[in-house]
KOLROSE-125625 format. One record per residue (C-alpha): residue in one letter; z negated, y negated, x negated. Coordinates in Angstrom, 1 decimal, padded with zeros to 4 digits. Each point is the difference from the previous one (the first is absolute). Layout:
<nuvos>
<nuvo residu="a" Z="Z" Y="Y" X="X"/>
...
</nuvos>
This chain:
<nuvos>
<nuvo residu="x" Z="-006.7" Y="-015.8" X="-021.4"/>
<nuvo residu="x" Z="-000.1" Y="-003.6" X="001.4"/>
<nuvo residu="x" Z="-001.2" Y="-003.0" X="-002.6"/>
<nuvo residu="x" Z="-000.4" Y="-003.2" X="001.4"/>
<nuvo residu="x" Z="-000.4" Y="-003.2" X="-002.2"/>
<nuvo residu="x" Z="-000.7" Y="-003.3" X="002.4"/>
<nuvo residu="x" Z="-000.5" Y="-003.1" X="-002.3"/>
<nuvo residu="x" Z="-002.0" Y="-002.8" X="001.6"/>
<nuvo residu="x" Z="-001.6" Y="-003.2" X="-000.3"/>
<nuvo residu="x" Z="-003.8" Y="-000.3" X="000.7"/>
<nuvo residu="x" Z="-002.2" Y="-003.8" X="-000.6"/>
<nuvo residu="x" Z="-003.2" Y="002.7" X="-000.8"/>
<nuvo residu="x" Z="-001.3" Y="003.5" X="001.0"/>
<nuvo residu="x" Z="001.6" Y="002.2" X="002.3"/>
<nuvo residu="x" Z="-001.2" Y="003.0" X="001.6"/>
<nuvo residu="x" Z="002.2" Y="002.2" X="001.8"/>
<nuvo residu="x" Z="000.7" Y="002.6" X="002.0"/>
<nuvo residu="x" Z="003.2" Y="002.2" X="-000.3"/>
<nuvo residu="x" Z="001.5" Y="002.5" X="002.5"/>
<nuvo residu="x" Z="003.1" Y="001.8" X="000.2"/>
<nuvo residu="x" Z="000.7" Y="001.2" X="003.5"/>
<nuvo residu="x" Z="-003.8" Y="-000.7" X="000.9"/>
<nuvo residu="x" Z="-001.1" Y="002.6" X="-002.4"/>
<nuvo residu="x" Z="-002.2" Y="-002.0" X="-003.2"/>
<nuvo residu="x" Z="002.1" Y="000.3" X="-003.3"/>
<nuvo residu="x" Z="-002.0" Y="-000.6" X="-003.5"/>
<nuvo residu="x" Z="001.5" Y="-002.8" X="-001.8"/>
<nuvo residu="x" Z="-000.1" Y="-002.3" X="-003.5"/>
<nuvo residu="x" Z="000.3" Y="-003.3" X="-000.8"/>
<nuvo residu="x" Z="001.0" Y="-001.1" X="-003.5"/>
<nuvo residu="x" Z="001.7" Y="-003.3" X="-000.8"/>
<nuvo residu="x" Z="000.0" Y="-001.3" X="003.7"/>
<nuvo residu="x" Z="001.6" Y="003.0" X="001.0"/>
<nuvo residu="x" Z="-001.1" Y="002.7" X="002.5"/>
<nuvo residu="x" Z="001.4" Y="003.4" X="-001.4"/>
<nuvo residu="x" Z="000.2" Y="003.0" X="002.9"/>
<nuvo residu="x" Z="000.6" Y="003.5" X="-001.2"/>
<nuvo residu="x" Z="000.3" Y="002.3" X="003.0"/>
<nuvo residu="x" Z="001.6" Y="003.5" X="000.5"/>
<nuvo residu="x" Z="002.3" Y="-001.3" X="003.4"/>
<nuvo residu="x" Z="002.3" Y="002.0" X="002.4"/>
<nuvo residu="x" Z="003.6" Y="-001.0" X="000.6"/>
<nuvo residu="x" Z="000.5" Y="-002.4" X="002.4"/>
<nuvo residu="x" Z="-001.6" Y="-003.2" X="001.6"/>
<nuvo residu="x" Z="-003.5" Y="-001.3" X="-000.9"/>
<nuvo residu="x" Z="-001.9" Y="-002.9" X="000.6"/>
<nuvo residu="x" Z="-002.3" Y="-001.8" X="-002.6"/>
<nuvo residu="x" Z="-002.6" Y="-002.3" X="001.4"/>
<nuvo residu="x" Z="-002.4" Y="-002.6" X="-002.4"/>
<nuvo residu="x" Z="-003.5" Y="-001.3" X="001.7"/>
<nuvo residu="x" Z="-001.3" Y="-002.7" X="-002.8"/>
<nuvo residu="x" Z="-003.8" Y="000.7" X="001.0"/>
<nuvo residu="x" Z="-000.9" Y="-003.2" X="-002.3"/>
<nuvo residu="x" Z="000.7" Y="-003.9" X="001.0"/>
<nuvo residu="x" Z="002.2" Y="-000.6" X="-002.4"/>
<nuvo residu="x" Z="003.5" Y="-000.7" X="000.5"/>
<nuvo residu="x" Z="002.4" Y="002.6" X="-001.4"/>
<nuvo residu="x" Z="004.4" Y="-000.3" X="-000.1"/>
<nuvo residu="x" Z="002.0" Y="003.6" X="-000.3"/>
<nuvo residu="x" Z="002.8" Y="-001.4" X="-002.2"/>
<nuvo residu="x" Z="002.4" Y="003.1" X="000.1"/>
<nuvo residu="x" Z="-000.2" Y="003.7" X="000.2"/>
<nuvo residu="x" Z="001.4" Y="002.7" X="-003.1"/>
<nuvo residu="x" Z="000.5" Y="003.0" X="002.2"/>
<nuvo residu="x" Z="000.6" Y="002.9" X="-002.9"/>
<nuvo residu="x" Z="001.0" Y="-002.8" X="-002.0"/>
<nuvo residu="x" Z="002.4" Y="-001.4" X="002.1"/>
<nuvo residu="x" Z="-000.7" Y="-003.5" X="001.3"/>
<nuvo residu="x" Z="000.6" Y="-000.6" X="003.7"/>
<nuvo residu="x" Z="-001.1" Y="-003.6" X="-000.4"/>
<nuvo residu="x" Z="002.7" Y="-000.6" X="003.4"/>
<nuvo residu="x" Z="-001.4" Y="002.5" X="001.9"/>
<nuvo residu="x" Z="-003.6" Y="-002.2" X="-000.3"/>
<nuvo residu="x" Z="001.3" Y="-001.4" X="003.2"/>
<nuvo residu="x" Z="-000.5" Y="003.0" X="002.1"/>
<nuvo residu="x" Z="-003.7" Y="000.3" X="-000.5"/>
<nuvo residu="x" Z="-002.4" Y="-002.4" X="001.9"/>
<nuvo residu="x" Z="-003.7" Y="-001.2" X="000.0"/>
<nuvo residu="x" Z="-002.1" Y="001.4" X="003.2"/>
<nuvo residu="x" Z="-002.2" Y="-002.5" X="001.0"/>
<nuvo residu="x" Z="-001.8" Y="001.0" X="003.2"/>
<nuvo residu="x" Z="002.6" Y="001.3" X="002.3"/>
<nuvo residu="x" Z="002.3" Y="-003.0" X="-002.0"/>
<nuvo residu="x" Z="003.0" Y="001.3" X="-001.9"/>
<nuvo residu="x" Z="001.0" Y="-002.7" X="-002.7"/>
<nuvo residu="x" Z="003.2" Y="000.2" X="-001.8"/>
<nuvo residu="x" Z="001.3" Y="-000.8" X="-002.2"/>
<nuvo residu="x" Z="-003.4" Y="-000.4" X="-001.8"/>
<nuvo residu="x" Z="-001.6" Y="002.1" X="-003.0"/>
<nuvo residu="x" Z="-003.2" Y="-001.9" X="-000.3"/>
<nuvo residu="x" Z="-003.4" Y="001.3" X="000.9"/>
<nuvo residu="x" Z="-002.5" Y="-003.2" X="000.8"/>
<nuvo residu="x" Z="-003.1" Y="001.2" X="001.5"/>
<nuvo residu="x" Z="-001.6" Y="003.5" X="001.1"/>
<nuvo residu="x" Z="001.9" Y="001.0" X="003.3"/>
<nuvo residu="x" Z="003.5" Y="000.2" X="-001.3"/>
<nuvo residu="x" Z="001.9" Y="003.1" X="-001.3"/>
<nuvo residu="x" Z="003.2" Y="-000.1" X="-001.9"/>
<nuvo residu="x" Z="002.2" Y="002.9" X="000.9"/>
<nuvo residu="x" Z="002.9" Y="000.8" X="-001.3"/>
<nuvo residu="x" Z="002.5" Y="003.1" X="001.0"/>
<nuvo residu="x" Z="001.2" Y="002.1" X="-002.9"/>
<nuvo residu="x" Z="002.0" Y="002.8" X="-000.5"/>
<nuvo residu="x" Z="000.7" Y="002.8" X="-002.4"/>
<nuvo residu="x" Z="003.1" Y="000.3" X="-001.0"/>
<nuvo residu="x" Z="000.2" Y="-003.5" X="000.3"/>
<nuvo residu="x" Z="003.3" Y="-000.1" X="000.7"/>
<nuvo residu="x" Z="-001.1" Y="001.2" X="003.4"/>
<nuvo residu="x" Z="-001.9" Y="-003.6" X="000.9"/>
<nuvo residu="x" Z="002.7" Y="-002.0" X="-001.4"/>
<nuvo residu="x" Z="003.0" Y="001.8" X="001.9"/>
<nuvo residu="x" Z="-001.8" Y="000.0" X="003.1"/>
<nuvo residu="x" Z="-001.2" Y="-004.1" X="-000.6"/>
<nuvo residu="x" Z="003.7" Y="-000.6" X="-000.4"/>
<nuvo residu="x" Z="001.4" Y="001.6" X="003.3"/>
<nuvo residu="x" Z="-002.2" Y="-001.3" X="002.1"/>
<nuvo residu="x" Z="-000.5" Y="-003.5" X="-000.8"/>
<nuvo residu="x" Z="002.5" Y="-002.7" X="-000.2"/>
<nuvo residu="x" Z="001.0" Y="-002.3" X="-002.8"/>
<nuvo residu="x" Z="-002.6" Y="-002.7" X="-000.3"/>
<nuvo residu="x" Z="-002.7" Y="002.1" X="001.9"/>
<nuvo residu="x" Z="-002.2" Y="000.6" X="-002.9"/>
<nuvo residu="x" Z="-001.7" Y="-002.5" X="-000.9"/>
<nuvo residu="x" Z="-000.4" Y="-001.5" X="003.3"/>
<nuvo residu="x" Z="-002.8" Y="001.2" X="002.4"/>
<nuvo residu="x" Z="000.9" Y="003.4" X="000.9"/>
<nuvo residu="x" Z="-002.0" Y="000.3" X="002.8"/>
<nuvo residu="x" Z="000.9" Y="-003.1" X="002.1"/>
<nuvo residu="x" Z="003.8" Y="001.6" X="000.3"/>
<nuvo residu="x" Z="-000.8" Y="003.7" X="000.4"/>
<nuvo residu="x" Z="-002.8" Y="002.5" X="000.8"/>
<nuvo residu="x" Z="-000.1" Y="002.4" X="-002.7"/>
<nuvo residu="x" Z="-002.0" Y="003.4" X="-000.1"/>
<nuvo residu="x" Z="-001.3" Y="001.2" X="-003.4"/>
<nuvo residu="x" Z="-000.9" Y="003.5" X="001.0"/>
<nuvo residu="x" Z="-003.7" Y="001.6" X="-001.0"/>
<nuvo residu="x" Z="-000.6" Y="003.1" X="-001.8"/>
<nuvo residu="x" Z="-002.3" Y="002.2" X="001.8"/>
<nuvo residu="x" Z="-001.2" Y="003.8" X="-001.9"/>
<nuvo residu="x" Z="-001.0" Y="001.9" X="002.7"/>
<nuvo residu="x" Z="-002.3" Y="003.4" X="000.4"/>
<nuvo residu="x" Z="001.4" Y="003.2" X="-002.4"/>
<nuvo residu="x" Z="000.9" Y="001.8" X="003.7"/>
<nuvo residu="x" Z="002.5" Y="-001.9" X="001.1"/>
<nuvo residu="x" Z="003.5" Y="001.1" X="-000.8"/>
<nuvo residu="x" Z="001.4" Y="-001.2" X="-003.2"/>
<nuvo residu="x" Z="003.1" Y="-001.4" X="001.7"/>
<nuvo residu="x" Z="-002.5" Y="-002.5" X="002.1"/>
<nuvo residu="x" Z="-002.0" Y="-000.4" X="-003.0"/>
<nuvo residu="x" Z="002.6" Y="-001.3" X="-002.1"/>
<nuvo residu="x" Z="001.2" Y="-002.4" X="003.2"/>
<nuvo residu="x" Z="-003.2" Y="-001.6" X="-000.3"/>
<nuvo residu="x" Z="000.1" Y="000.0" X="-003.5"/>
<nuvo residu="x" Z="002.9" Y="-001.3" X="-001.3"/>
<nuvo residu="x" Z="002.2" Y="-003.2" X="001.0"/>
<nuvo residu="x" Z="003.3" Y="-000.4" X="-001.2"/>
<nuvo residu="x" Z="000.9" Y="-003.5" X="001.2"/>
<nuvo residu="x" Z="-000.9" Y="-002.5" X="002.7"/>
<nuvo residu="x" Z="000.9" Y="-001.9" X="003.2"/>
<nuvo residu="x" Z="000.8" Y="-003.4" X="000.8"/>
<nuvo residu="x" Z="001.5" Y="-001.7" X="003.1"/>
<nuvo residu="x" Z="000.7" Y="-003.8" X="000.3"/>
<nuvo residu="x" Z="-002.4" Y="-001.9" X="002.1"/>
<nuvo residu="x" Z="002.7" Y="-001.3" X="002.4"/>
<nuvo residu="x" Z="-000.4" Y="003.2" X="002.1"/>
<nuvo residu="x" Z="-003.7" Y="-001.0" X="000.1"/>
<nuvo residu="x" Z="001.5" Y="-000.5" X="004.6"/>
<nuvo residu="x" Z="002.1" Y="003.0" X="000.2"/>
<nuvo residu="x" Z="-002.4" Y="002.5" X="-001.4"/>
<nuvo residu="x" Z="000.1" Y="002.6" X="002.9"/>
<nuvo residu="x" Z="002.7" Y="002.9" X="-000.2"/>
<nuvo residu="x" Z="001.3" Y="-001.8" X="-003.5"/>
<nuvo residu="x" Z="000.7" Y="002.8" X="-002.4"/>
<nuvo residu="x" Z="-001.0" Y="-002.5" X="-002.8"/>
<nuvo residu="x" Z="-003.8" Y="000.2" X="001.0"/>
<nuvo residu="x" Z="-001.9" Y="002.7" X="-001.1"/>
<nuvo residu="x" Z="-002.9" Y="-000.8" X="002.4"/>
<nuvo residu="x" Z="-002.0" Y="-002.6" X="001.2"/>
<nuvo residu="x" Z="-003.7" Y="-000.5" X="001.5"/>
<nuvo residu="x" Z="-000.7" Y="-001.7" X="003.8"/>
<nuvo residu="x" Z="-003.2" Y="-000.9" X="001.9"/>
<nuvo residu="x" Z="-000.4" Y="002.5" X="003.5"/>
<nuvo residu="x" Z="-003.3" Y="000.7" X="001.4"/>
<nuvo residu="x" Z="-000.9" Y="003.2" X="001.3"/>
<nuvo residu="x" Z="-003.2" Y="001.9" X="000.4"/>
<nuvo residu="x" Z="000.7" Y="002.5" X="-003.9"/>
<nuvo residu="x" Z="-003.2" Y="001.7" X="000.2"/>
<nuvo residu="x" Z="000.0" Y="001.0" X="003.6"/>
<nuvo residu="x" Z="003.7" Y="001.4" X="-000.3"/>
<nuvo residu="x" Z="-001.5" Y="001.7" X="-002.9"/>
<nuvo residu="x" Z="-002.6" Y="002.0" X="001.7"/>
<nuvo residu="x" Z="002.0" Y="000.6" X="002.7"/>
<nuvo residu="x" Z="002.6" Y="001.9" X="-002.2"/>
<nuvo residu="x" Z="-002.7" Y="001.9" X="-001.9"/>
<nuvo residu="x" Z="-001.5" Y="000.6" X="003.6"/>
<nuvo residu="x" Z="003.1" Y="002.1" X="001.0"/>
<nuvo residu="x" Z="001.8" Y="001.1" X="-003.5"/>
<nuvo residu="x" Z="000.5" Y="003.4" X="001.4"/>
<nuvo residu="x" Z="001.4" Y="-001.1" X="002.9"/>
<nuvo residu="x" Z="002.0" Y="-002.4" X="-001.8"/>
<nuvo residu="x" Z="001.3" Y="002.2" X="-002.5"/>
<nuvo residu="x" Z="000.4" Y="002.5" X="002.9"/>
<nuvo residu="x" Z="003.3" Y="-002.0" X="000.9"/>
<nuvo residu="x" Z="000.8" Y="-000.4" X="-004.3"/>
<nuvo residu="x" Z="003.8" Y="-000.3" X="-000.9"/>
<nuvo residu="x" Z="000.5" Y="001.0" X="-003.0"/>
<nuvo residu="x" Z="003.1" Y="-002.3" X="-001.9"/>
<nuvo residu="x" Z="002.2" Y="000.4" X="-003.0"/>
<nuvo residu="x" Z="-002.7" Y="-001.7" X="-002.1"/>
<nuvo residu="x" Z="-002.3" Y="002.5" X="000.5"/>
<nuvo residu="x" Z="002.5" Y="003.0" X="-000.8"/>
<nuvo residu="x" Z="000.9" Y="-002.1" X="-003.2"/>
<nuvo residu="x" Z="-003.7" Y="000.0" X="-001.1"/>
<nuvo residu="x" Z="-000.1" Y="003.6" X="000.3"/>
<nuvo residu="x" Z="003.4" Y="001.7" X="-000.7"/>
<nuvo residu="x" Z="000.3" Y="-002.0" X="-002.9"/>
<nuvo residu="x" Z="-003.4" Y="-000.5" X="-001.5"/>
<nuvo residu="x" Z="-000.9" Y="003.9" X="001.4"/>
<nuvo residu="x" Z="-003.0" Y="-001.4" X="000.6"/>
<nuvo residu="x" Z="-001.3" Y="002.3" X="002.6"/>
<nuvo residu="x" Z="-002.5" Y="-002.4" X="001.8"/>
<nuvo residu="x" Z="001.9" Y="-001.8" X="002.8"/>
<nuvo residu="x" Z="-002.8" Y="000.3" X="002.0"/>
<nuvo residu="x" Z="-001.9" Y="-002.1" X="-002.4"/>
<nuvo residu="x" Z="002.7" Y="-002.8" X="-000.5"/>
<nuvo residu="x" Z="002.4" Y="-002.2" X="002.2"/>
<nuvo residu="x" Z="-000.7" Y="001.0" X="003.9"/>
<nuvo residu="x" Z="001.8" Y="-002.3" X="002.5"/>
<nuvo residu="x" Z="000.4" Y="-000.2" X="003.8"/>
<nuvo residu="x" Z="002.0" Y="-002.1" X="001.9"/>
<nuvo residu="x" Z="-001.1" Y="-002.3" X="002.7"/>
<nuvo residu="x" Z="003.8" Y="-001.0" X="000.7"/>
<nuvo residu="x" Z="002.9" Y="002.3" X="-001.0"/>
<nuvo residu="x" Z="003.1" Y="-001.5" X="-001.6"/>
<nuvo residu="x" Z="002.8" Y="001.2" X="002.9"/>
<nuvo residu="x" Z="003.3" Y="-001.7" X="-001.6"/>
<nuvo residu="x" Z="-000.9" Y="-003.7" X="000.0"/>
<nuvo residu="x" Z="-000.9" Y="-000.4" X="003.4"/>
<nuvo residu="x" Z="-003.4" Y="-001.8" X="000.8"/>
<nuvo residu="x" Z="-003.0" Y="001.4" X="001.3"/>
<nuvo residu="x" Z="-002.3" Y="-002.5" X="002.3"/>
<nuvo residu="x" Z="-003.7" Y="000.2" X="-001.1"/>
<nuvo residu="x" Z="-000.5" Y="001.9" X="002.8"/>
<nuvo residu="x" Z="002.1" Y="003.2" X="-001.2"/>
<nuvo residu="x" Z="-003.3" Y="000.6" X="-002.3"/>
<nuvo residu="x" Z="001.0" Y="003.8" X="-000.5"/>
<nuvo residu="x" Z="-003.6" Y="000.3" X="-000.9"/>
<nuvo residu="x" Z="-002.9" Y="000.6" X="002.6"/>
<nuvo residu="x" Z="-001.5" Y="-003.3" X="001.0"/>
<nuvo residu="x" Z="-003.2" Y="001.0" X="001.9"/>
<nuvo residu="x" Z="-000.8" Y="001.7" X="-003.3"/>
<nuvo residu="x" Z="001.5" Y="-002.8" X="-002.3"/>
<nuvo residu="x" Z="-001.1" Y="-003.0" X="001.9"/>
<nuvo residu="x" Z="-000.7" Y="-002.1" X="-003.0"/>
<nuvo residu="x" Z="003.2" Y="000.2" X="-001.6"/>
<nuvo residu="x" Z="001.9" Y="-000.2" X="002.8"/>
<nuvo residu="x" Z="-001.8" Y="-003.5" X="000.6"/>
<nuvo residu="x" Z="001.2" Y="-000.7" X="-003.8"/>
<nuvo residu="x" Z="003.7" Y="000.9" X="000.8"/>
<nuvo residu="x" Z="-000.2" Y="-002.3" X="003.2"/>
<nuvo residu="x" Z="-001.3" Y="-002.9" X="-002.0"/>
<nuvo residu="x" Z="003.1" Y="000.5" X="-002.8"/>
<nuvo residu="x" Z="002.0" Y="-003.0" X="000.2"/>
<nuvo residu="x" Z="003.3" Y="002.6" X="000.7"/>
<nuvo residu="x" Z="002.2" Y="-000.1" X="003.1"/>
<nuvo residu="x" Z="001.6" Y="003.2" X="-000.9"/>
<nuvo residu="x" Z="-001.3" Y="002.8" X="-002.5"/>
<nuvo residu="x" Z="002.5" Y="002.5" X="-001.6"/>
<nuvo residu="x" Z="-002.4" Y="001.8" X="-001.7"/>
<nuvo residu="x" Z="-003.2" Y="-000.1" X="-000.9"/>
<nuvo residu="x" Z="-002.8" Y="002.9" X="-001.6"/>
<nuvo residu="x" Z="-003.4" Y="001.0" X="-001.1"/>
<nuvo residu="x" Z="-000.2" Y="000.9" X="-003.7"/>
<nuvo residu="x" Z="-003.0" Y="002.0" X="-000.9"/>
<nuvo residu="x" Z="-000.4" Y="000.1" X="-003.8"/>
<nuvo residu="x" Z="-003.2" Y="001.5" X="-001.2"/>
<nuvo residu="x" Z="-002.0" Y="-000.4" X="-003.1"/>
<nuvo residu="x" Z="001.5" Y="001.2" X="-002.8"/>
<nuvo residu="x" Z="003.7" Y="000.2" X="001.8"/>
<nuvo residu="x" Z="002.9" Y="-001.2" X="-001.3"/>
<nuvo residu="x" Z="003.7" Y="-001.2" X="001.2"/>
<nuvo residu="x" Z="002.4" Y="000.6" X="-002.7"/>
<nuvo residu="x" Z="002.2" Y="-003.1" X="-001.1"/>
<nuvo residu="x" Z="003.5" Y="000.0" X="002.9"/>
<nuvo residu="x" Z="001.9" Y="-002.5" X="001.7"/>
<nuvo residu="x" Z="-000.4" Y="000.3" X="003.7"/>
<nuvo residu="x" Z="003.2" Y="000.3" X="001.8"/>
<nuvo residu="x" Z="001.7" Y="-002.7" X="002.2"/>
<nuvo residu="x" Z="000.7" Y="000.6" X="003.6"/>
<nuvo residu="x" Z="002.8" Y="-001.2" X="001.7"/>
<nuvo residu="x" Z="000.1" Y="-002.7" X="002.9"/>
<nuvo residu="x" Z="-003.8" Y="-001.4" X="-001.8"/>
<nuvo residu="x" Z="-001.3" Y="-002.5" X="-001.7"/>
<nuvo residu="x" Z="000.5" Y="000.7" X="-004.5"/>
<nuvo residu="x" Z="-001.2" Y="-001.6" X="-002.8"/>
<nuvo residu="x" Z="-003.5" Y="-001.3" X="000.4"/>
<nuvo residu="x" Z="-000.8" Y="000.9" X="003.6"/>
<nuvo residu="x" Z="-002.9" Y="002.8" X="000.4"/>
<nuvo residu="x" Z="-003.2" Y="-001.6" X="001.4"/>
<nuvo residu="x" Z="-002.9" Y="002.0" X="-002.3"/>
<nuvo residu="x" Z="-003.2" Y="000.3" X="000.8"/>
<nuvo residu="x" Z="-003.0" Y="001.5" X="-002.0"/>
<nuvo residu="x" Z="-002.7" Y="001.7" X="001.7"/>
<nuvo residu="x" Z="-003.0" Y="000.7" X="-002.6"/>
<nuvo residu="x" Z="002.1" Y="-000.6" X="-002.7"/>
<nuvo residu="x" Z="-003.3" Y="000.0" X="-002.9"/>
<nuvo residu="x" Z="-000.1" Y="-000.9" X="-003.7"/>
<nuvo residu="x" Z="002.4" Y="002.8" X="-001.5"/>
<nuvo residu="x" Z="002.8" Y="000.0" X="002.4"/>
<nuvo residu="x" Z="003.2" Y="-001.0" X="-001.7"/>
<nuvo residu="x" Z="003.4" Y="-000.5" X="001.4"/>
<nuvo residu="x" Z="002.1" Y="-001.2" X="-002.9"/>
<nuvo residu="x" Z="003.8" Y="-001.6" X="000.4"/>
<nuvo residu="x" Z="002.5" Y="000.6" X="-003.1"/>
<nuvo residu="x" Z="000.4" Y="-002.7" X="-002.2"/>
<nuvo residu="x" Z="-002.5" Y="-002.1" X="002.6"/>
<nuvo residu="x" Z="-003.7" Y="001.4" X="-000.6"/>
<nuvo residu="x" Z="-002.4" Y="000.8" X="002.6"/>
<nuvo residu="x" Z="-000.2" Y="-001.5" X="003.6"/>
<nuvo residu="x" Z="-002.8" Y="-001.4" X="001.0"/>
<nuvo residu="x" Z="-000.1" Y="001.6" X="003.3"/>
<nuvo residu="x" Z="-004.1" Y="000.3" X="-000.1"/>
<nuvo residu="x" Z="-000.6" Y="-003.6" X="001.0"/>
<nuvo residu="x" Z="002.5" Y="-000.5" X="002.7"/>
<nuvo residu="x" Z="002.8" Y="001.3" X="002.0"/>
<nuvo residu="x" Z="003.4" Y="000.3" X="-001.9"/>
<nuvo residu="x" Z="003.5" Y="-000.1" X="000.8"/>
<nuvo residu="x" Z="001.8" Y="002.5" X="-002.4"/>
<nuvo residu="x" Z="002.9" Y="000.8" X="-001.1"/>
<nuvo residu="x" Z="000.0" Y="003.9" X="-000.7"/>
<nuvo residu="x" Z="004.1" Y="000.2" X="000.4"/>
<nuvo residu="x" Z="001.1" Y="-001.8" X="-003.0"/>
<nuvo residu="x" Z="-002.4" Y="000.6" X="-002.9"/>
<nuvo residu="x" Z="-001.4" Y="003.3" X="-001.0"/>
<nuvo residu="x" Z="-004.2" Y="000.2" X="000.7"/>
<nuvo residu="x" Z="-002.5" Y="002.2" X="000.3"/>
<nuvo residu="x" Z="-003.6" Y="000.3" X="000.9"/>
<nuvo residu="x" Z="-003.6" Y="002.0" X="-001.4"/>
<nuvo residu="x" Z="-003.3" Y="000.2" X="001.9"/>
<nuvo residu="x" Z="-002.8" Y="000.0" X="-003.4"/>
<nuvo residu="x" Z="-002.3" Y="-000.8" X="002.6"/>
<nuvo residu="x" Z="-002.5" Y="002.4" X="001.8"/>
<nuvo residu="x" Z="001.2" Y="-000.6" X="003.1"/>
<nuvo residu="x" Z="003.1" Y="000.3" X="002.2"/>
<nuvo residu="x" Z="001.8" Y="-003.1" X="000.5"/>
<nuvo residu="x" Z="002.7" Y="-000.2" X="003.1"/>
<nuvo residu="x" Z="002.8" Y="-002.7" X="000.3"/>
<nuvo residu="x" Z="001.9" Y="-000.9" X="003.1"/>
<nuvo residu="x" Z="003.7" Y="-000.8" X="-000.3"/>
<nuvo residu="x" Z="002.0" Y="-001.6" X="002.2"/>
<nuvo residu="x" Z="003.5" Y="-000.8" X="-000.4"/>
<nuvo residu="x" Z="001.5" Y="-002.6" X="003.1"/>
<nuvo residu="x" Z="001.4" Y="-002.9" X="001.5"/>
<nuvo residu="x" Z="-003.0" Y="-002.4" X="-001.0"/>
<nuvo residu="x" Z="-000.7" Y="-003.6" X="000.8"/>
<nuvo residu="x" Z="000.5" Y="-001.5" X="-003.4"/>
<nuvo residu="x" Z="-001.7" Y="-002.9" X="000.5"/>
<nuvo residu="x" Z="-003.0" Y="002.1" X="000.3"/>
<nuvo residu="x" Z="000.3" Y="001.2" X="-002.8"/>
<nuvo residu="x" Z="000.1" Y="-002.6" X="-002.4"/>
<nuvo residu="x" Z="003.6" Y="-000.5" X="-000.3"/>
<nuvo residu="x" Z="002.3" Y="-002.6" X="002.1"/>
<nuvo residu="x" Z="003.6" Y="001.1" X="-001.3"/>
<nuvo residu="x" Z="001.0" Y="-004.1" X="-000.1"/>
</nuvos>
């Protein structure tokens, strides 16, 4: 059972909103204190406050279980817009959202506050000095595994990096991920690979992650989970040009167009993942090849990827690989991925030497 008690300051009438981990949460408020009773899991949680009234309200401290934590006030923020303020714990007009990251135990929150930040760091602005990933708790469909279930579920920390890397983001172990601007033609590249799945799938490798699904999970439907082909091999490092499409480009003419336009002068490897609705990828660690880039360095792209596809980063939260292309890094944090849609979504991954600059990143 988690109570919270947040005293606070109002000059009249407030009317709030309260949500822990975007779910609503009934709530109290006697003596200018809001009083939360909720049944809670282990782990990391986020509380968030929307003042739907114009009056101006102050958080003063939070009891967590009785506990005060009034120090660790200065790792929640206001949301105003796509703002983050810190420190602040004042609410002022209708757009702004106090959040605040909890945990239960406690203990958890304050151990991990302490080893990642520095001495002066709270009480500073946060976010000017690192980028820091609260991750979301997503319950998914009863089918799903309970293994992947409780991945999306349950967070047991979060991820922080200082903002000094903000140039050498490509291939830095650090970075869990980042988003980039790219053009190419989604839709068409979509219908094309729905055009020719058999054919595609035809020519389907089938890796350790799908084995892992299956063996371990005994699921008995590989057919009806991860499916991948690959449009150029990994051979032991050594490059392939664009032109060593292993794929058949009279048949494939659209994305072989795509790979031409990829800002890559050499591509290791590179695949079509076919997840369709209702699949799953269980949570791994991809491995690291020799003689390529690590770290941050796979060049994502999602092909239909609807409301209800998920690919969630330990101790990050979920990438936002729906609105544009992503450059991941699947070798050093655990992930994994769920189609809730009702319809299959493809990604194309490709792991090379890139043109940085390109890509949003000018290693200064």
């Amino acid at each position: 059972m988690l109570e919270l008690v947040i005293p606070f300051d109002s000059n009249n009438s407030i009317d709030l909103a309260i949500r822990i981990n975007d779910i609503p949460v009934p709530f109290h408020i006697i003596d200018n204190k809001i009083v939360i009773e909720k049944n809670i899991s282990f782990g990391l949680h986020i509380l968030k406050i929307q003042n739907h009234s114009t009056s101006k309200i102050n958080f003063k401290n939070i009891f967590v279980n009785g506990t005060n934590i009034r120090q660790f006030l200065y790792l929640s923020w206001v949301q105003d817009g796509d703002k983050k303020l810190q420190p602040c714990t004042e609410l002022w007009n209708t757009n702004q959202t106090w959040v605040a990251p909890l945990s239960l135990p406690l203990s958890m929150l304050i151990s991990q506050a302490d080893e990642k930040f520095t001495a002066g760091d709270l009480g500073s602005n946060l976010f000017d000095k690192y980028e820091i990933f609260y991750p979301e708790s997503i319950q998914l469909q009863e089918h799903y595994p309970q293994l992947v279930k409780d991945f999306f579920t349950h967070n047991f920390g979060f991820h922080i990096y200082p903002k000094v890397l903000s140039n050498n983001l490509y291939a830095n172990e650090l970075v869990p991920y980042y988003n980039f601007e790219f053009d190419f033609n989604e839709s068409a590249i979509y219908q094309e690979l729905t055009d020719n799945q058999e054919y595609l799938l035809a020519n389907e490798s089938i890796p350790a992650q799908v084995k892992y699904n299956n063996l371990d999970f005994n699921t008995g439907v590989s057919k009806e989970n991860w499916r991948t082909v690959f449009s150029y091999p990994f051979r032991n490092g050594q490059g392939h040009s664009v032109d060593d499409f292993s794929l058949d480009k009279q048949v494939l003419p659209e994305l072989f167009k795509f790979y031409k336009s990829l800002p890559v002068s050499q591509i290791y490897l590179s695949f079509l993942g076919l997840l369709p609705a209702g699949g799953y990828i269980a949570p791994h660690r991809d491995s690291a090849h020799t003689n390529i880039p690590k770290g941050c360095s796979q060049l994502y792209f999602a092909i239909n990827a609807k409301e209800g596809n998920y690919l969630k980063i330990n101790n990050v939260g979920l990438v936002p690989y729906q609105r544009k292309p992503t450059v991941l890094n699947n070798q050093c944090f655990t992930h994994a991925l769920v189609n809730q849609s009702d319809q299959p979504r493809w990604v194309i991954s490709v792991l090379g030497n890139i043109n940085q600059q390109s890509i949003g990143v000018s290693n200064a």
